[in-house]
C-alpha positions in Angstrom: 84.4 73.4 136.1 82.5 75.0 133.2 84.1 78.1 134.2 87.2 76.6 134.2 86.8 75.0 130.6 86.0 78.6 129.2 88.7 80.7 130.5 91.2 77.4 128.6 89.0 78.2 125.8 89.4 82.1 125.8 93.1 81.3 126.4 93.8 79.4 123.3 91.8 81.4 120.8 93.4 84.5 122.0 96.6 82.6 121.6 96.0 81.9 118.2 95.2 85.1 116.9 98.1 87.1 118.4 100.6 84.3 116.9 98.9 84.5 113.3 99.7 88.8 113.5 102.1 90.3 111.8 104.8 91.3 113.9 105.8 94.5 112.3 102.9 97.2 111.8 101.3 98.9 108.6 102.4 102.3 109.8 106.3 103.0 109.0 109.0 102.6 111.1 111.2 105.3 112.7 113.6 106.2 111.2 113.6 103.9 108.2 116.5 103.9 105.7 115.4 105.7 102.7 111.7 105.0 103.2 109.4 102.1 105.7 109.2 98.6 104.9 107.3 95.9 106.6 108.8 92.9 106.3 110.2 90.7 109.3 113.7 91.4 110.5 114.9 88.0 110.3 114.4 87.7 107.0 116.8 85.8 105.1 119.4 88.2 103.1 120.2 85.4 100.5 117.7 85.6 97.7 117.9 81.5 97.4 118.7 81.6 94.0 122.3 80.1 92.8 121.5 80.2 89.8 124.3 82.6 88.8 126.5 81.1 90.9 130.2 80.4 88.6 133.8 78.8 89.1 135.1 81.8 86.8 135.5 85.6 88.1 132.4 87.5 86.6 134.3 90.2 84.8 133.5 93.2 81.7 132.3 96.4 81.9 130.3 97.2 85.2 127.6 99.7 85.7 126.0 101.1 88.7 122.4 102.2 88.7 121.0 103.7 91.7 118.5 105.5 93.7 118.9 107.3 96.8 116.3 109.5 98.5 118.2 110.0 102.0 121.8 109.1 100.5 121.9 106.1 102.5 122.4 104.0 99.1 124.3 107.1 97.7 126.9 106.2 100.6 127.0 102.5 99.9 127.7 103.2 96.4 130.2 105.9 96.9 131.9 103.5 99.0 131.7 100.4 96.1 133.3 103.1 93.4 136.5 102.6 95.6 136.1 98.9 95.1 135.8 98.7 91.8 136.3 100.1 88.3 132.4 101.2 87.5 130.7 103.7 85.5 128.2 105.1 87.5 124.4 106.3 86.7 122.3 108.3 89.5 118.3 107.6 89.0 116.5 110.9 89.5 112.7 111.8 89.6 111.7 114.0 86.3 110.6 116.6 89.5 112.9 118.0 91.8 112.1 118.2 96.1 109.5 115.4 96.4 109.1 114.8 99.9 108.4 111.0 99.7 108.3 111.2 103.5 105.4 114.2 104.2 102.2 113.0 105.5 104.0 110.1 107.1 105.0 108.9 103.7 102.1 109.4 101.7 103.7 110.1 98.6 105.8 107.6 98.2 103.1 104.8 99.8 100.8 106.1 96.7 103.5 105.3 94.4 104.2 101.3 95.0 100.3 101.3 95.5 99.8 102.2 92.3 102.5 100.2 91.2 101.6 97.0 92.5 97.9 97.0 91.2 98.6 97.5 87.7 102.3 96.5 87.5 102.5 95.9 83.8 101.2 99.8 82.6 103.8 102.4 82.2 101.6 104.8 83.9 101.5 103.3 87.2 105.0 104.5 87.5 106.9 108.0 88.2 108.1 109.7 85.7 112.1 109.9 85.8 114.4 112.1 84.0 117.4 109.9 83.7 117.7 108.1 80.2 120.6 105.6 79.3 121.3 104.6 75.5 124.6 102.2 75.7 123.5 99.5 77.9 124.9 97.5 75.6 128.1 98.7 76.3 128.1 96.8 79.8 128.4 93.1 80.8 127.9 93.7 84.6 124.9 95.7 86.2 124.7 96.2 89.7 121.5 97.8 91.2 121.7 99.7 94.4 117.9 100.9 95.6 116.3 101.7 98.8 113.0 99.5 100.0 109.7 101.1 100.5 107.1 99.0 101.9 108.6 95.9 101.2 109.3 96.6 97.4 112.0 98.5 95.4 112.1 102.4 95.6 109.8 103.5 92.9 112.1 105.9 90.6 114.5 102.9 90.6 111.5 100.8 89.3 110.4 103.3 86.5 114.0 102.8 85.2 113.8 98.9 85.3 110.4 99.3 83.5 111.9 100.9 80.8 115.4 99.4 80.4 115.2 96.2 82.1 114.7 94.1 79.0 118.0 95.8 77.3 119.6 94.0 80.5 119.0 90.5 79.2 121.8 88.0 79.2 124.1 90.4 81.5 125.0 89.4 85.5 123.0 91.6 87.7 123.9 92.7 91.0 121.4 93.9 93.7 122.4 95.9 96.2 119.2 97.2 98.9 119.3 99.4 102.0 116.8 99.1 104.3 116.2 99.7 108.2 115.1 96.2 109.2 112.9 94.9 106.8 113.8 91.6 104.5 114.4 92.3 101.0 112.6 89.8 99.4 110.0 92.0 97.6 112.6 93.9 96.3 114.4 90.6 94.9 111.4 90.0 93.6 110.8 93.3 91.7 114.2 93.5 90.4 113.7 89.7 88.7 110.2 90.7 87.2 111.6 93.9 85.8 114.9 92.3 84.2 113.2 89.2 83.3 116.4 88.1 81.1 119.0 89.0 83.6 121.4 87.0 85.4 121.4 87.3 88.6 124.5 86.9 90.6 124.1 84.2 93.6 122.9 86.7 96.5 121.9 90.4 97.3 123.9 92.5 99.3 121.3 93.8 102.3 123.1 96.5 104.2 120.8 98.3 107.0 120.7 101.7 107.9 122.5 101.1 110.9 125.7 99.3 108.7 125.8 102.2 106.0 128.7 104.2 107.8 130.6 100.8 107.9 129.8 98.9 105.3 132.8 98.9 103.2 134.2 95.0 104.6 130.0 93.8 104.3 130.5 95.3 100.0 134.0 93.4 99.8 132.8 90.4 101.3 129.9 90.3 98.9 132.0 91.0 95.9 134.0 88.1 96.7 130.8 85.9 97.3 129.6 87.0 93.9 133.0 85.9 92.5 133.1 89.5 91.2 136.6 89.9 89.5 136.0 93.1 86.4 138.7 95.3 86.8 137.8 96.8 83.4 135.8 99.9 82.3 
């Protein structure tokens, strides 16, 4: 009987540690769009937040910001540029042929490390070579970025850092490519870095697996996000 009693005993605590695991591992995925994340697939794609939710067509000048290290978001956005009337601004690292991806990602693991311990000094991010000087010129600014463990591609964040606060007051529209993993951390990047900016009701989430056919999942969202600027 006391046996018995053990082996329930050794049952449930071995129960309860396997169901408080993650279910995805530390180590990246493969292959990952862009670069690994580590969030759970499920994840909701909605960022929750309807705050710029709006009767009226969200129209004006539209810019697209983006970074693409496997051209997985370079595709998306390619394919939004036949959607809409956009000027269009390519986020590049100040140093050319990185490989984010040696060493099983290393590089670009050290990065949002870095990054997300001291997220508030200018040196925890990579430099970047693109500069922008008539953000004000826009009404509309949608961001299109890879996720790397669970947070926004850092070359797109180095160019949030330094212009986010020059988008305040304009409707922001995020746009993230990523394997499987939820976006979340990237939602959550993109607000802390644009602290002013409205965001539109939801993020576009488009997989790696969707990126060859994603041109009805960009028209549905544009429609969702009221999106109606035919100007530029």
């Amino acid at each position: 009987m006391k046996k018995f009693f053990y082996l329930l005993l050794m049952a449930g605590l071995t129960f309860g540690f396997t169901a408080c695991s993650d279910d995805d591992p530390a180590t990246p995925d493969e292959p990952q769009t862009e670069v690994p994340g580590d969030n759970e697939e499920g994840e909701n794609e909605d960022n929750g937040d309807d705050s710029g939710t709006t009767d009226n067509p969200v129209t004006g000048n539209t810019l697209i910001v983006y970074y693409s290290f496997t051209n997985n978001v370079h595709t998306i956005v390619s394919d939004l540029q036949t959607q809409i009337e956009a000027d269009v601004l390519r986020v590049e690292p100040s140093e050319d042929g990185i490989d984010y991806a040696a060493n099983n990602y290393a590089i670009g693991s050290a990065l949002i490390s870095a990054i997300r311990n001291n997220p508030d000094d200018a040196s925890s991010y990579p430099d970047i070579r693109t500069t922008i000087d008539n953000l004000d010129e826009y009404d509309i600014i949608i961001v299109a970025t890879p996720l790397w463990w669970s947070n926004m591609a850092a070359p797109m964040q180095t160019f949030l850092f330094r212009y986010g606060d020059q988008m305040a007051g304009k409707h922001i529209g995020l746009i993230v490519s990523s394997a499987s993993s939820g976006i979340s951390g990237v939602e959550a990047d993109a607000e802390r870095l644009i602290p002013g900016g409205n965001f539109m009701a939801s993020s576009l989430w488009i997989r790696s697996s969707q990126t060859s056919n994603c041109h009805d999942m960009i028209a549905e969202w544009l429609q969702e996000i009221n999106y109606g600027s035919t100007s530029n």
